[in-house]
C-alpha positions in Angstrom: 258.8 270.7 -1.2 259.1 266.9 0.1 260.6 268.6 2.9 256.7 270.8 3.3 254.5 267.5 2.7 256.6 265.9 5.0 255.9 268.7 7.4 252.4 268.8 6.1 251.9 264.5 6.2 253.8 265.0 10.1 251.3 267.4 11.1 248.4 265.5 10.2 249.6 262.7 11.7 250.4 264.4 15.2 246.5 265.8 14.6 244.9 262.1 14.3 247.6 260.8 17.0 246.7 263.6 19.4 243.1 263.2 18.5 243.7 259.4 19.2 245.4 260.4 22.2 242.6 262.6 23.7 239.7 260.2 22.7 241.7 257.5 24.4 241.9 260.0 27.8 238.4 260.1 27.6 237.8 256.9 27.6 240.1 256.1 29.9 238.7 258.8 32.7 235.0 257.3 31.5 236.1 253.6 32.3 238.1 255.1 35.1 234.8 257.0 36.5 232.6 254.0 35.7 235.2 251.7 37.6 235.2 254.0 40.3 231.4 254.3 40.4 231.0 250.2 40.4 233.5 250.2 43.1 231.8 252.2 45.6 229.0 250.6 44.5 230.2 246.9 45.2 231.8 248.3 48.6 228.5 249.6 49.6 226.4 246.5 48.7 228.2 244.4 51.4 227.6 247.6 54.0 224.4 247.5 52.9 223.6 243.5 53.4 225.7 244.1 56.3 223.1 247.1 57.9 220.1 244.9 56.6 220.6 242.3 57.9 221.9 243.7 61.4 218.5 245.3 61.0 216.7 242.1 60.6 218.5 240.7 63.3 217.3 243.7 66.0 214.2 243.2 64.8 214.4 239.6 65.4 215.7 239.5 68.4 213.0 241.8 69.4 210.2 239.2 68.1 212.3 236.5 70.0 212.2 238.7 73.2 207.9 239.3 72.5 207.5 236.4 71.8 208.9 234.9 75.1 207.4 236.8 77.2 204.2 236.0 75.6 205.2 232.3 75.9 205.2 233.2 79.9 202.3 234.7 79.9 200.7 231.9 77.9 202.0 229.5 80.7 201.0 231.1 83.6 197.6 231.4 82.7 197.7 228.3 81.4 198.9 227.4 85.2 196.3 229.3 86.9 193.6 227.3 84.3 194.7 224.1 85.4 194.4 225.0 89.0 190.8 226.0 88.7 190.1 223.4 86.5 191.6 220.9 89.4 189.4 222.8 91.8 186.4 222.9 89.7 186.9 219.3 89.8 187.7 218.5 92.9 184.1 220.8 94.2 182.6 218.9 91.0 183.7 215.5 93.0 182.4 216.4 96.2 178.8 218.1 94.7 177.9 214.4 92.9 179.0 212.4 96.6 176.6 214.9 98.3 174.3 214.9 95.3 174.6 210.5 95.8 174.1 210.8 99.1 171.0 213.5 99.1 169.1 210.9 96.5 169.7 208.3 98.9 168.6 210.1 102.0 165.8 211.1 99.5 164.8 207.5 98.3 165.2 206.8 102.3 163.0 209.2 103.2 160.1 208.5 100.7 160.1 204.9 101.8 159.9 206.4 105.2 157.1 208.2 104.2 155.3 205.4 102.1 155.9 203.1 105.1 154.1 206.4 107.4 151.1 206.3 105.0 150.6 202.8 104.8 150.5 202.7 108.9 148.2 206.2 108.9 145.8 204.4 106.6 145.6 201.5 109.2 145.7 203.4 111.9 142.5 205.2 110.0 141.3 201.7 109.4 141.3 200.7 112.9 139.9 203.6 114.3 136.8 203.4 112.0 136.6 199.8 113.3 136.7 200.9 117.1 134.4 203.5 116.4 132.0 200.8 115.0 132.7 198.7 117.4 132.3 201.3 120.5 129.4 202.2 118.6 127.8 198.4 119.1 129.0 198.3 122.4 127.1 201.6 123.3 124.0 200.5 121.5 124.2 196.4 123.7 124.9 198.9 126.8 121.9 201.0 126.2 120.1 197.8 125.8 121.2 195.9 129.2 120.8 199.2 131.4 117.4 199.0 129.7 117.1 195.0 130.4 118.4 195.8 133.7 116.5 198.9 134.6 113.4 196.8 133.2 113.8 194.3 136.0 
């Protein structure tokens, strides 16, 4: 009878230890799985960084590359403006010397011209004075052929 509890306590015993034993497995493959899971998962952070920022740096490079030649074209027609902005200038330069140099020729002229009038309206004047004057000495001619044509 001890002999059949002993059995009967052994039996139980290897039930709750193999119980024990198989929720312990199970555990053991869920941590396991779980490790394994995080693993793979830390190991494919860094690939991922790794592939962003590769990708950021293409894409980078790219922009640096755009932007460059952007930068050139940017220059070179910032070359060509100052070219034709020194050429604007220089014809700008030259337009007020002949513009300087048309007003004076202008100015020169007008005086010209005043100085014209001013010798027409004499001229004018004098002629209406010879004409008066021829005028008289037509009239005192008349007179002495008359005088003289008298005697």
């Amino acid at each position: 009878e001890q002999l059949a509890e002993a059995q009967g306590r052994y039996e139980e015993r290897l039930a709750e230890v193999q119980e024990r034993v198989e929720t312990t497995t199970e555990e053991k493959d869920d941590l396991k799985n779980k490790l394994e899971t995080e693993v793979k998962f830390a190991a494919a952070e860094p690939a991922k960084l790794a592939a962003a920022q590769k990708t950021k740096l293409e894409e980078s490079g790219k922009l640096i590359a755009f932007l460059q030649k952007e930068n050139k074209k940017l220059k070179s027609s910032h070359d060509k403006a100052k070219k034709e902005y020194k050429k604007v200038k220089e014809t700008n330069e030259r337009l007020v010397a002949a513009n300087e140099a048309a007003g004076q020729s202008f100015d020169m002229l007008q005086n010209q011209s005043k100085k014209m009038g001013t010798n027409t309206d004499q001229i004018n004047k004098n002629i209406e004075k010879f004409k008066k004057e021829n005028a008289k000495l037509r009239e005192d001619l008349k007179a002495r052929q008359a005088f003289y044509n008298a005697e």
